[in-house]
C-alpha positions in Angstrom: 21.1 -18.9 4.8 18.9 -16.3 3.0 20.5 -12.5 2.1 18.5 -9.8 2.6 18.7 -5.8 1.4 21.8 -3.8 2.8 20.1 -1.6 6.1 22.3 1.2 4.7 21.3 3.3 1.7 23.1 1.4 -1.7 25.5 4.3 -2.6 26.9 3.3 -5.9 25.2 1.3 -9.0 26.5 -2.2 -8.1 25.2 -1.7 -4.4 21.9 -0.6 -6.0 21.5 -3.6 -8.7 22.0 -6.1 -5.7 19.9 -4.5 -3.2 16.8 -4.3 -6.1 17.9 -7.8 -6.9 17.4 -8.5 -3.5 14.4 -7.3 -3.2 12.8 -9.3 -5.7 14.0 -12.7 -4.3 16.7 -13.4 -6.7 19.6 -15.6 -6.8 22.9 -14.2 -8.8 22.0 -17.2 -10.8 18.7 -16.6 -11.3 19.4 -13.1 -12.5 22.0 -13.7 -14.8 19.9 -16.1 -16.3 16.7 -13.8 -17.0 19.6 -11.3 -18.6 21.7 -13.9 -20.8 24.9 -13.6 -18.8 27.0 -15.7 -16.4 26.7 -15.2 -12.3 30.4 -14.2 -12.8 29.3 -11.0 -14.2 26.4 -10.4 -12.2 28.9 -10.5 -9.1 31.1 -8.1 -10.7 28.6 -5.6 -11.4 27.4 -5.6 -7.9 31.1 -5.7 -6.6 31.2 -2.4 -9.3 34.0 -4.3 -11.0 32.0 -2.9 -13.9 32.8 -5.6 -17.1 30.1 -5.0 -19.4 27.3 -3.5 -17.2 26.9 -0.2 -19.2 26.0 -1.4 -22.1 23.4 -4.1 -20.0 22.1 -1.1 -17.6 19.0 -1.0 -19.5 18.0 -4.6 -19.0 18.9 -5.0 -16.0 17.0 -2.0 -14.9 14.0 -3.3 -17.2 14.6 -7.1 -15.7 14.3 -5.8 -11.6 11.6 -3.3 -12.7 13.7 0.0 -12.1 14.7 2.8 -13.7 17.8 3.4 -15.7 18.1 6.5 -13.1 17.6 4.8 -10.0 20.6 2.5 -11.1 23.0 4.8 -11.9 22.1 8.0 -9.1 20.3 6.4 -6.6 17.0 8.3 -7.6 14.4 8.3 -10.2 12.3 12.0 -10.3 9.4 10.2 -12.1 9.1 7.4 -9.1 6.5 7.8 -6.6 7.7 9.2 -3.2 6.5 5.9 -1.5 7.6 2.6 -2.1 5.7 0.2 -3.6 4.1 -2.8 -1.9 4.5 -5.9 -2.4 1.1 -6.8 -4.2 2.1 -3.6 -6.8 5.2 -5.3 -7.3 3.4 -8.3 -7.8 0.9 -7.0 -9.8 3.5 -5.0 -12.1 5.6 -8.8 -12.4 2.5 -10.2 -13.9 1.5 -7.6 -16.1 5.1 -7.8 -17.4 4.7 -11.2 -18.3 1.2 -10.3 -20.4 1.1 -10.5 -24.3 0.2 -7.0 -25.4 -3.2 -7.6 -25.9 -3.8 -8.9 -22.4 -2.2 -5.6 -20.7 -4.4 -4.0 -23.1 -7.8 -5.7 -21.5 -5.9 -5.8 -18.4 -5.7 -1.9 -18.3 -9.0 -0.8 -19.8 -10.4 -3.2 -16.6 -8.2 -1.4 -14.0 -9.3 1.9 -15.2 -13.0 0.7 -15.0 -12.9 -0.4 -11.8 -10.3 2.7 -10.7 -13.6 4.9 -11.6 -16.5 3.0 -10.3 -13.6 2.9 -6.7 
């Protein structure tokens, strides 16, 4: 049976790793592997059984595209006050996966076709 995101607002940083992992259609599994640690741990991070998550916040925040700030309070200043959709997530997944001078063409063509919009 598939999990989906708590209806409730995720209140402390393990409920907020889970419900961005969530989000992004990953297993435990699947993110523990992407950060280089067992399921084990992921479950105890989201379980705020808090192992070795501090010094991993930055990946982890880096690995389901959120902010170090979001993770630990619940809310990131900087962020937009909507949510992205899912094509910007999609969008933001790819360019992620883009050597540097790909993003590079990548942005000078979004910002060419941003001005002629």
């Amino acid at each position: 049976m598939a999990r989906h995101p708590p209806t409730t607002t995720p209140t402390t940083p393990g409920e907020r790793l889970r419900a961005a992992r969530l989000e992004r259609g990953l297993t435990q599994d699947a993110l523990a592997e992407r950060l280089g640690v067992s399921r084990s741990a992921v479950a105890q991070w989201e379980t705020d059984r808090a192992g070795q998550i501090r010094g991993n916040l930055l990946r982890i925040a880096e690995v389901l595209g959120v902010s170090l700030e979001y993770l630990l309070h619940g809310d990131d200043k900087r962020a937009p006050a909507h949510a992205a959709t899912g094509d910007e997530l999609a969008l933001l997944r790819l360019y992620r996966e883009l050597s540097p001078e790909d993003r590079a063409m990548l942005l000078t063509t979004a910002r060419r076709l941003a001005r002629e919009g």
